[in-house]
C-alpha positions, 0 to 999 in steps of 0.5 A: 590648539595654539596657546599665546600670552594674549595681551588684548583679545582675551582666551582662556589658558588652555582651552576656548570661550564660547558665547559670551553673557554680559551682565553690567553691575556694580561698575564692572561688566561680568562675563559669564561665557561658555567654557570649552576645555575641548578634552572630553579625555581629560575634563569630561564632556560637557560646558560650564559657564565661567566669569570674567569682570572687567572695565576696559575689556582689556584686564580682567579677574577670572572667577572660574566656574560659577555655573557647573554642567550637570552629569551625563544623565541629567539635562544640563550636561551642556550649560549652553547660551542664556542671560542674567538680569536682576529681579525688579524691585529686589535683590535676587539675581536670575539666570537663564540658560540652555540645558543641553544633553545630546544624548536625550531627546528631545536634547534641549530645554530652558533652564533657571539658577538664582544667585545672591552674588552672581559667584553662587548660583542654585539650579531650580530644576523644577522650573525648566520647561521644553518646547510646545507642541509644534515645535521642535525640541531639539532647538529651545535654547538662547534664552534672552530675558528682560522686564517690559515696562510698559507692560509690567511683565518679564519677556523672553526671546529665545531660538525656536524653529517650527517642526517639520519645518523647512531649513528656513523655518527658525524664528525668534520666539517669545514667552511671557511672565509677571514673576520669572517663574511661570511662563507661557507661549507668546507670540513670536518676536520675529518669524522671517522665513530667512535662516535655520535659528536666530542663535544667542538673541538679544533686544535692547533699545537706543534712542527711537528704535528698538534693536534684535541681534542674533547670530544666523545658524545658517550658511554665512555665521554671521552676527545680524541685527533688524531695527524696529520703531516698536518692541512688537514690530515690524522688523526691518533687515538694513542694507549692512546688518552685520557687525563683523565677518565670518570670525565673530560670532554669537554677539551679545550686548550690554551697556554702561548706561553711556555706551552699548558694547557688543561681546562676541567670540573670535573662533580659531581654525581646526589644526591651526591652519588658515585652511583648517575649518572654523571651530567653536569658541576662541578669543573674546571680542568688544565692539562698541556701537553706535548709533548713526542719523538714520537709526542704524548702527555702526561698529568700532573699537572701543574707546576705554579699551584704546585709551589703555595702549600707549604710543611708542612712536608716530611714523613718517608719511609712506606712499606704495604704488604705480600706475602699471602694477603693483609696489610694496613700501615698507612701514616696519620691519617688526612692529611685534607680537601684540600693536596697534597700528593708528593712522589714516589711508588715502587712495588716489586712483588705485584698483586696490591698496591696503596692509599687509601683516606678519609678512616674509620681507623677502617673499612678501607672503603674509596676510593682507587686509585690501581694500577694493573700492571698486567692489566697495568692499575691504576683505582678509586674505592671504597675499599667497593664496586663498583662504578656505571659506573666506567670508571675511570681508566688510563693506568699505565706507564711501568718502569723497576724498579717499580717506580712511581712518582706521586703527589695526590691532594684532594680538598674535594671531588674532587681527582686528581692523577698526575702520572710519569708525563704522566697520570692523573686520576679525581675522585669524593669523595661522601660519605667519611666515614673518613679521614684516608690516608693509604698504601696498597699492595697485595701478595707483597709488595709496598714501599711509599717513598721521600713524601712530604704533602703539603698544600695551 
């Protein structure tokens, strides 16, 4: 594993993060997130929960290791995914997380800490609970908990699947409780037949609508959402119900009382190559939501996050294209390690355009995002060949005009395009070749204009 001095899309010093927990309090948000060594040699098996606190998402103050993992022989071996809340009307905090050791069967089950600081916690191993009858004990974990109003009870969501079931039969469960210690059986949140677990499940509500985000453990990986008027449903799938692609995943959300961010983690590839398999945990990502008319969610950059780069200079208008083939125009030689690129693309008539990044001037060989407005899609791929196991592609925004804003960020050999404010796409960089930035269109031509380099 490559290690950078990553300047935008955080990652632990010698090792990955996995699964995110955000917790606003006090003006900061904490993230409590898993915290993978990948050196059983050296540290011993197991994941502990780390925290960070930050603002901006983009400085933060690491706290270390606030939730240890258990020894080999004790249930928590794993400290896997869970949530954070506040007791109503009181100042103690809870936390609930998943107990993992597979090497017990049945390997999960729900476990509960509490804390005066959220920096010192005390597991109650004698609150945990496995799964019930009917349901299969090795997939109990996720823990999302919440207070319902309206009902004057806590709720918690979490991963279940239906034993003997078939590969489909994950769903999101629920339990109940009037004290966040003693929990029954409810019913389900969401059983759609669909996916083998609705990993890292998270509810909240924005405006008329009641929001579920999970991550599907199936063979895509994606984060999802379904939208529902009520908290008790019925649940339905919108046409684009990703945030992201293949490289982001186990997203959480939370929420400073103005805005609602998704926190999710960008994995690295297995021996650093592009066509090594994806692996667990990596860099942190942030993606600010929104809400359109119609009640689905759209996904950006967020804007606390980009108020911290500066601009360094603006560039002219550069055009790439012709009308038989394919041209490459150059936009710069060597922008660096870690940019932002602002700017907006307008498409006259090409088959397909877009930028290339971290490319060899002389072979062109790089990374490339493009978009195909005939496919109404915008993918990652390499400009040479094939990706293994793509799933890195978006679908591109309809405009009249052509016109795309975006805003492209590289933190070495992570890259995340932000566009039109709707759509964004997480990519890593293995094996660059270069460092040149350049424009390309086919069979048309593509205009980059009112662009801005940025830096931190």
């Amino acid at each position: 594993m490559k290690e950078y001095p990553y300047r935008y899309y955080y990652k632990p010093r010698g090792a990955a993060a996995a699964d995110f927990i955000p917790f606003r309090h006090d003006g900061l948000f904490r993230l409590f997130y898993l915290h993978d060594w990948r050196d059983a040699a050296g540290h011993g098996e197991g994941t502990p929960w780390f925290l960070l606190e930050s603002e901006d998402f983009v400085d933060f103050t690491e706290r270390g290791e606030v939730v240890p993992r258990g020894a080999p022989d004790e249930e928590d071996l794993y400290i896997f995914t869970g949530s954070v809340l506040r007791e109503e009307g009181g100042d103690l905090f809870h936390l609930f997380y998943t107990a993992h050791n597979p090497h017990k069967k049945p390997a999960e089950r729900i476990a509960h800490a509490v804390s005066h600081d959220l920096l010192n916690w005390e597991k109650l191993p004698g609150e945990s609970f496995r799964a019930e009858e009917g349901f299969d004990g090795d997939n109990l974990r996720d823990p999302f908990v919440f207070f319902d109003p309206e009902e004057k009870l806590y709720r918690m969501a979490l991963v279940k699947r239906r034993a003997g079931g078939p590969y489909t039969a994950g769903l999101v469960g629920q339990y109940v409780s009037p004290d966040l210690f003693s929990w029954r059986a409810a019913e389900p949140f969401w059983e759609p037949a669909l996916y083998h677990t609705h990993e890292c499940p998270d509810l909240f509500r924005m405006g008329d609508w009641w929001y579920l985000v999970y991550s599907e453990y199936s063979d895509r990986s994606l984060t999802r959402y379904a939208m529902a008027r009520e908290l008790r449903g019925p649940w339905t799938i919108p046409d684009d119900d990703a945030f992201d692609g293949r490289a982001f995943y186990a997203a959480k959300t939370a929420s400073d009382g103005e805005k609602r961010y998704l926190f999710g983690w960008i994995p690295t590839r297995e021996g650093d190559d592009d066509n090594g398999g994806w692996q667990w945990g990596g860099n942190l990502g942030v993606t600010e939501l929104s809400q359109r008319p119609d009640g689905t969610l759209a996904a950006g950059m967020p804007e606390k996050s980009f108020a911290r780069w500066r601009k360094k200079r603006e560039l002219p208008v550069i055009r790439a294209g012709r009308a038989d083939g394919r041209e490459d125009a150059p936009v710069l030689p060597d922008p660096g390690e870690v940019f932002l690129l602002e700017g907006e693309l307008i498409c006259r008539g090409a088959r397909s355009f877009g930028l290339i990044l971290g490319a060899d001037p002389e072979t062109k060989r790089g990374y490339k995002f493009e978009f195909l407005p005939g496919e109404d899609r915008v993918r990652f791929a390499r400009t040479d060949r094939v990706i293994r196991e793509q799933g890195l592609s978006r679908p591109l925004p309809r405009t009249e005009d052509g016109r795309h804003s975006f805003r492209l960020v590289k933190d070495h050999d992570v890259a995340v395009l932000y566009l039109d404010r709707e759509i964004v796409l997480s990519a890593r960089l293995s094996s660059e070749e270069g460092s040149a930035f350049l424009l390309f269109g086919v069979t048309g031509e593509v205009i980059l204009q009112n662009s801005a380099l940025y830096a931190l």
